[in-house]
C-alpha positions in Angstrom: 2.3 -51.8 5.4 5.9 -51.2 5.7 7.3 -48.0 3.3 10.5 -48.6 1.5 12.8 -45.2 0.4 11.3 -45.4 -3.0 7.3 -45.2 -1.7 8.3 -42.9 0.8 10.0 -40.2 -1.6 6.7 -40.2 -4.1 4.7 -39.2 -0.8 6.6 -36.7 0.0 6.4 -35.3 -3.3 2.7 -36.0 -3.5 2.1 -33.9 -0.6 4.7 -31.3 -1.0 2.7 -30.5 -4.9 -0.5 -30.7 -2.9 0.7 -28.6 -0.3 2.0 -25.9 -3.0 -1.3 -26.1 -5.1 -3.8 -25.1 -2.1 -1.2 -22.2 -1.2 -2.7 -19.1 -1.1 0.0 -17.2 -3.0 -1.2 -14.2 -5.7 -1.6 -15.5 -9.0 -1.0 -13.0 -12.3 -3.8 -11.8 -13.2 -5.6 -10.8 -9.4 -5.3 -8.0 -7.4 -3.5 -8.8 -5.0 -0.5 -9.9 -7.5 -0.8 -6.1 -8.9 -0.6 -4.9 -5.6 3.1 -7.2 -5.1 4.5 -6.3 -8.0 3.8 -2.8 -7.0 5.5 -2.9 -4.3 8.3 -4.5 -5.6 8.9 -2.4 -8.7 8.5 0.9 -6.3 11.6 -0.5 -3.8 13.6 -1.2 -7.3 12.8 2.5 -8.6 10.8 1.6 -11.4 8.3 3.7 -11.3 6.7 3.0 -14.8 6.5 -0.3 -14.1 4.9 0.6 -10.6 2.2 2.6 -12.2 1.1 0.3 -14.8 0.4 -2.3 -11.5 -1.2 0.4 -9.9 -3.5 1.9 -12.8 -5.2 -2.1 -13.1 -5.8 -1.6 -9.5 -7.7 1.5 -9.5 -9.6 0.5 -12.8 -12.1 -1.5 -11.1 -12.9 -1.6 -7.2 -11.1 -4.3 -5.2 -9.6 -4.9 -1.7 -6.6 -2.5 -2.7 -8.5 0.5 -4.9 -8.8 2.3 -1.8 -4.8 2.3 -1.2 -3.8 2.3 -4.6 -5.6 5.5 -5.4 -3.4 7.4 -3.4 0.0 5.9 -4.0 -0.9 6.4 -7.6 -1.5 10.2 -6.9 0.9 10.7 -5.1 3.4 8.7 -7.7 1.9 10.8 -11.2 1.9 14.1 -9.6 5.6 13.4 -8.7 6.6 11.9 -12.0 5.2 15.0 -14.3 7.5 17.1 -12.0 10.2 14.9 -12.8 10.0 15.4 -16.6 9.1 18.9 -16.2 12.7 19.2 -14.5 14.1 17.1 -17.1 12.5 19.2 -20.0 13.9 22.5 -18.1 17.1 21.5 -18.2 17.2 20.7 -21.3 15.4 23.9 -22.2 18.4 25.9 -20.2 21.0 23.9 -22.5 19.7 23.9 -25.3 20.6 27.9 -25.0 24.1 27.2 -23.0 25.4 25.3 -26.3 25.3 26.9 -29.5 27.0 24.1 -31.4 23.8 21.9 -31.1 20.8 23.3 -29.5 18.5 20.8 -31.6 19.3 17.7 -30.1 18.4 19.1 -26.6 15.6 20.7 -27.9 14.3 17.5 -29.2 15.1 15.8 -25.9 13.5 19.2 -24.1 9.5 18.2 -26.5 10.2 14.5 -25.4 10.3 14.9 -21.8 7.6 18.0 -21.9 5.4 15.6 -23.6 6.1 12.8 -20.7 5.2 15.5 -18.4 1.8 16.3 -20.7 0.8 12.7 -20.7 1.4 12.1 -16.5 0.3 15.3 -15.6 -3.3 14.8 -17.2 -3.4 11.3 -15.9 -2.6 12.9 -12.7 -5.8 15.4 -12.9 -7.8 12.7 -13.8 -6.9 10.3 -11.0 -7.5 12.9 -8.3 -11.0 13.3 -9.9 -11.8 10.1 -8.8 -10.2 10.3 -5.3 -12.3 13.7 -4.5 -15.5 10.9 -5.5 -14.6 9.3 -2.0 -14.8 10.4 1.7 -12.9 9.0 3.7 -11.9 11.2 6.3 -7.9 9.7 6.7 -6.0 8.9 3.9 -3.8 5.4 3.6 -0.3 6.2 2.1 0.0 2.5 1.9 3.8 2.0 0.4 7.4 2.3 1.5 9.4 5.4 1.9 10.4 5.9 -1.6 14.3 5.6 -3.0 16.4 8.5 -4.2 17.5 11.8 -2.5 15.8 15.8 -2.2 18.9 17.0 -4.0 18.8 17.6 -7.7 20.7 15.2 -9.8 23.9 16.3 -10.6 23.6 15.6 -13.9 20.6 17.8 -14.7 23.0 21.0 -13.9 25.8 19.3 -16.8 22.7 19.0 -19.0 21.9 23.0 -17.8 25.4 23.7 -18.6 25.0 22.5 -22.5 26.4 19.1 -21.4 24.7 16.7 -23.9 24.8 13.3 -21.9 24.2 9.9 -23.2 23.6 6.7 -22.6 24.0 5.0 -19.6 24.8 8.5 -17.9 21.2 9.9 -19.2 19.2 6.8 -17.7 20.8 7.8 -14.4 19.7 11.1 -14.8 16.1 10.4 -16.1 16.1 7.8 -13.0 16.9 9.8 -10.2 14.7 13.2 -11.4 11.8 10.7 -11.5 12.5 9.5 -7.9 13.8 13.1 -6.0 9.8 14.6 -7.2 8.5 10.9 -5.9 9.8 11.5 -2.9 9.2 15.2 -2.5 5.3 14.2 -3.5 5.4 11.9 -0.5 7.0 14.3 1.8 4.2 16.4 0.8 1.5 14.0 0.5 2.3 13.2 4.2 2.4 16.9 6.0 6.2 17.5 5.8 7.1 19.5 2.9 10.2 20.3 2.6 11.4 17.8 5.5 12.3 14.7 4.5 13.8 13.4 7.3 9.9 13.8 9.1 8.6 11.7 6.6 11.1 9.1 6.6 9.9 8.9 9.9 6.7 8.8 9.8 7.1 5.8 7.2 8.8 3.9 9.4 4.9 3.3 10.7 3.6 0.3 9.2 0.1 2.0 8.9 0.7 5.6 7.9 -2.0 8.0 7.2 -2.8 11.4 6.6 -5.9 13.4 7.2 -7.7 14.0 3.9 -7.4 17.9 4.2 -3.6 17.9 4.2 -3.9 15.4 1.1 -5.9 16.8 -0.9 -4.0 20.3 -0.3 -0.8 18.6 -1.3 -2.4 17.2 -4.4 -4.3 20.6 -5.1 -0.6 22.3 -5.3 0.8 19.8 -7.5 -1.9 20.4 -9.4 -1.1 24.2 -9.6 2.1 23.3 -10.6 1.5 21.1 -13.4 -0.7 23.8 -14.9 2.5 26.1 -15.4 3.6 23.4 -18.0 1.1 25.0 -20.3 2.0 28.7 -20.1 3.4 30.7 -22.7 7.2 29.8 -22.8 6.1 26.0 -22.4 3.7 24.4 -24.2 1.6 27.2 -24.7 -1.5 25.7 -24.0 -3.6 28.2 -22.3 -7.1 25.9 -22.1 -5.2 23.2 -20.5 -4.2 25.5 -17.9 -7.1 27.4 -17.1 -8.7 23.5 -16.7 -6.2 22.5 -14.3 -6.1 25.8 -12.6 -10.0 25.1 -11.9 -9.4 21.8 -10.9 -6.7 22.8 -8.1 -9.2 25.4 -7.2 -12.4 23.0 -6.3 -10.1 20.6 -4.8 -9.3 23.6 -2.3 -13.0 24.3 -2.2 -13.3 20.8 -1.0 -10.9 20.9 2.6 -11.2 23.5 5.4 -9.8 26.7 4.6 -6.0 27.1 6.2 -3.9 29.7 6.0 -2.0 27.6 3.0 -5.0 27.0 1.3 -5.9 30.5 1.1 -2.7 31.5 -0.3 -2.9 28.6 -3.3 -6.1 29.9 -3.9 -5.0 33.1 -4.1 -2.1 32.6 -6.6 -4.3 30.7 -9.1 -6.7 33.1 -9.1 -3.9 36.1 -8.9 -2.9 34.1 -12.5 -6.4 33.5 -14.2 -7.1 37.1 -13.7 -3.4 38.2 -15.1 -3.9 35.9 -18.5 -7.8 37.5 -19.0 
């Protein structure tokens, strides 16, 4: 039977729709859709919108729990830094101006508060993770956007600058992704070196053992716990929680030279609040 034009195009797009129904493509809704959009709000710098892809991905186990878990970590624990810098600032400005300290202040509770609500996430996250046992752990992503300098804007802001608008969404943006990629540099085994992680990342498989994860996570840890002392939000049972929970994650890895120093500064502080 002999086709004419007409016949032939409805073929075509018979089998071009069938062809584009059996494709294997993530749909909304699975795993491995979560996992794309993760990766694709991480390149663009939204990191909110990365974690809420990541958090449906560790809330039940699936092909990507395992390397969503640390990505996740290692993006929470660098977030509540983020708007603990933010909140500093503000703090420090809200002293440099004297004409109206309130409306930093009120930015200051905001961001403290943001820092609050990542920060326990954070603590809770790396509950689960110490559940597993894995002796290498998969840091699964890209090298993440931004730069190790503090933003510019967060020393106007110091200064009693009182930014707004477009100016202050830069500023929230790139304080959010500087601790990002400061967790990663230290999630990795190159603190402080961010041109040896970049490097590393450039690996399509990059690991790190769990011991030097789990360190890097136990500090961050510390650190969030300082969000609760006296001149913060003076929340002394949050702190003495998080300060245990940075301790047994120590107890948890090899003793190192670093390790024993952590432990020694969270204990130095439990015993100077007693």
């Amino acid at each position: 039977m002999r086709l004419t034009f007409a016949s032939s195009l409805v073929l075509f797009t018979v089998l071009f729709t069938c062809s584009c129904a059996s494709d294997n493509s993530a749909q909304p809704g699975t795993p491995a859709f979560s996992w794309n959009a993760a990766k694709e709000t991480f390149a663009a710098g939204d990191y909110n919108k990365t974690m809420d892809h990541l958090e449906k991905l560790v809330a039940n186990e699936n092909d990507y729990t395992a390397r969503a878990q640390p990505w996740l970590l290692v993006l929470t624990s660098g977030m509540a830094r983020g708007y603990a810098d933010l909140a500093d600032a503000f703090e420090a400005g809200s002293r440099a101006n004297k004409t109206d300290p309130s409306a930093f202040r009120r930015r200051m509770n905001s961001y403290r508060s943001a820092a609050n609500r990542t920060g326990l996430r954070f603590a809770e996250l790396l509950d689960q993770f110490q559940k597993t046992t894995a002796a290498q752990t998969p840091l699964t992503f890209t090298y993440p956007t931004g730069s190790p300098a503090p933003p510019a804007q967060l020393t106007r802001i110091g200064n009693g600058v009182l930014i707004t608008g477009a100016e202050m969404d830069t500023a929230e943006k790139q304080a959010l992704q500087r601790e990002v990629l400061l967790a990663t540099c230290r999630a990795a085994g190159a603190e402080g070196d961010s041109a040896k992680a970049q490097a590393m990342f450039k690996s399509a498989n990059v690991e790190t053992p769990r011991a030097v994860f789990v360190m890097a996570m136990a500090k961050s840890l510390y650190e969030q716990s300082q969000l609760y002392g006296r001149t913060k939000m003076d929340d002394p049972e949050k702190q003495k929680i998080l300060s245990e929970r940075a301790l047994a994650a120590l107890r948890s890895i090899p003793e190192t030279q670093a390790s024993k120093e952590l432990t020694g500064k969270i204990q130095g502080g439990k015993k100077a609040k007693i």
